[in-house]
N, C-alpha and C positions, 0 to 999 in steps of 0.2 A: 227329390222332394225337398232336401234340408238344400239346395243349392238354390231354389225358387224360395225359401223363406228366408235366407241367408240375404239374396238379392234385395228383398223387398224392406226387410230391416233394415238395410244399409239407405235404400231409396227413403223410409220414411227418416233414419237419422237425418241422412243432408237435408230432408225437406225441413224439418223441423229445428234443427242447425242455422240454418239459412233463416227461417223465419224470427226465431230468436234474435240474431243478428238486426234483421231489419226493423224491430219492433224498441231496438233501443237508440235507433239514427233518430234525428230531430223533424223529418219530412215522414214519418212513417205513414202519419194520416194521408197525407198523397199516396203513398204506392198502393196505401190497402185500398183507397179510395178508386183509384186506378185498375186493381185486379178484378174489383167488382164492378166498374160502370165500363170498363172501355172494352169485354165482350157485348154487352146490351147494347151499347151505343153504336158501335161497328154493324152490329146483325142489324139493328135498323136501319142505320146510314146505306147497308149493302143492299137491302129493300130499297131505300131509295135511290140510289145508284141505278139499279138497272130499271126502275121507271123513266129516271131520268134519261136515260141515253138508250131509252127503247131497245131493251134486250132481254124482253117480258117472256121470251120462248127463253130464256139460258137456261136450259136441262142437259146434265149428261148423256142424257140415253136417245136424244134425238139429234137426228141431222141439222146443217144449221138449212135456215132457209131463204131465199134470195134474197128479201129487205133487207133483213140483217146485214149481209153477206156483203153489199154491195154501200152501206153505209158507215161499214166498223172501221175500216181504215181512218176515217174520222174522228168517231168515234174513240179509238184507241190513241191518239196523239191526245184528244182530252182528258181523259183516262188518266196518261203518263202525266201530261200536266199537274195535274189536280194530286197526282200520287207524290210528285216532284216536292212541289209548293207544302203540300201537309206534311212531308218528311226532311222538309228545310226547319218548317214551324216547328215541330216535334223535337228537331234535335237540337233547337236554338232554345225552349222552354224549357226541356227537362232539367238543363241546369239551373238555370235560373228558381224553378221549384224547389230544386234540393238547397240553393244557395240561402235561399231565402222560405225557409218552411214555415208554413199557415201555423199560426195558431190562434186561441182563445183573446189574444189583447187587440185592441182597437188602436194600433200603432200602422205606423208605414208599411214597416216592413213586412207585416204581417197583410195587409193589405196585397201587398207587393207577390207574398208566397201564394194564397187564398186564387188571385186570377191568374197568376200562371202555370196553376198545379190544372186549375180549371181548365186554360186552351190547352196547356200540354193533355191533358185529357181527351181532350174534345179533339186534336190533330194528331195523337195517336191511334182515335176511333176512324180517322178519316180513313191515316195510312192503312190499316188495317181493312177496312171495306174497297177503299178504293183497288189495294193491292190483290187483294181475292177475286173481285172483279176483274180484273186485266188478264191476271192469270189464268181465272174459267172461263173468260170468255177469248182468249187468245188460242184457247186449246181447246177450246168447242171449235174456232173456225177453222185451225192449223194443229192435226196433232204435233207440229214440231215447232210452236210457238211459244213461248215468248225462246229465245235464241238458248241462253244454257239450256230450255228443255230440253229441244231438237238435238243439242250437245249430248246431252245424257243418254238419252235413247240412243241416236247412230254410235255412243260408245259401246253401249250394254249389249247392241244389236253385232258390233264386229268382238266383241267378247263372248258372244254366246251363241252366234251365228245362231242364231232363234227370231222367228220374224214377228215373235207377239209385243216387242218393245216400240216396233216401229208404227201399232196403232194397223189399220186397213189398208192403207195405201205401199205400197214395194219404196225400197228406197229410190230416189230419183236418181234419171240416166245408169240405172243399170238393170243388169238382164234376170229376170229370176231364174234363182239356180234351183236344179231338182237337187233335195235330199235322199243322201244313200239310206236304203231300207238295208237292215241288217237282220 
């Protein structure tokens, strides 16, 4: 019991450690700006996402079904694109927001922080959708997709010889083996 209140004190120290910290940097209004729109903006963006690239069945709990099946390969190279290009965007603005922090005067620079706290915003909400999408739906059509997944799993699975890592399907080209009943 004092080992779980021990932990959680320590967790909210660093959070509140950390947040002090960030609240005396000159960009602060961006990150808080950032904590609070770029889950909203994502969960939308991810709504649009799968209208856009018709993947209106993406549910865990169902199989996929042939339309999909037979379009996603497409599909996911746009996916990757669009994931690419918004975490090029992303990682070219965020400095540039910190370099130059938004604030109250009607100056350049300020100008300068103001719109690219904004796309950095707006291209980390992209990353963020777009990346959750590739991922659920990569593993809706392959449970051993996107590549480290399939990694993880055939690791977990010759580590634990347990066949519930590898999802429904036997590993491929090999023979199932009966397990010893003890």
């Amino acid at each position: 019991m004092f080992e779980i209140l021990f932990i959680i004190a320590v967790a909210a120290w660093l959070f509140f450690s950390a947040m002090e910290f960030l609240l005396t940097l000159p960009f602060a209004p961006t990150l808080i700006a950032a904590m609070i729109f770029v889950p909203v903006l994502s969960a939308l963006r991810w709504r649009a996402l799968v209208k856009a690239h018709r993947l209106s069945r993406l549910h865990p709990d169902t199989r996929p079904v042939p339309p999909e099946r037979f379009y996603w390969p497409s599909q996911r190279r746009r996916i990757g694109k669009r994931l690419a290009v918004a975490s090029a965007f992303s990682v070219l603005l965020w400095p540039v927001a910190c370099l130059w922090p938004a604030s109250a005067a009607a100056d350049w620079s300020s100008f300068v922080g103001w719109t690219s706290g904004l796309f950095a915003i707006l291209a980390t909400a992209e990353v963020f959708a777009a990346g959750s999408l590739y991922f659920r739906a990569s593993h809706w059509f392959d449970r051993h997709a996107p590549g480290f997944v399939g990694w993880a799993r055939r690791a977990l699975y010759r580590l634990s010889d347990n066949h519930e890592f590898l999802g429904e399907e036997p590993m491929p080209g090999e023979k199932p083996r009966r397990e010893k009943v003890y």
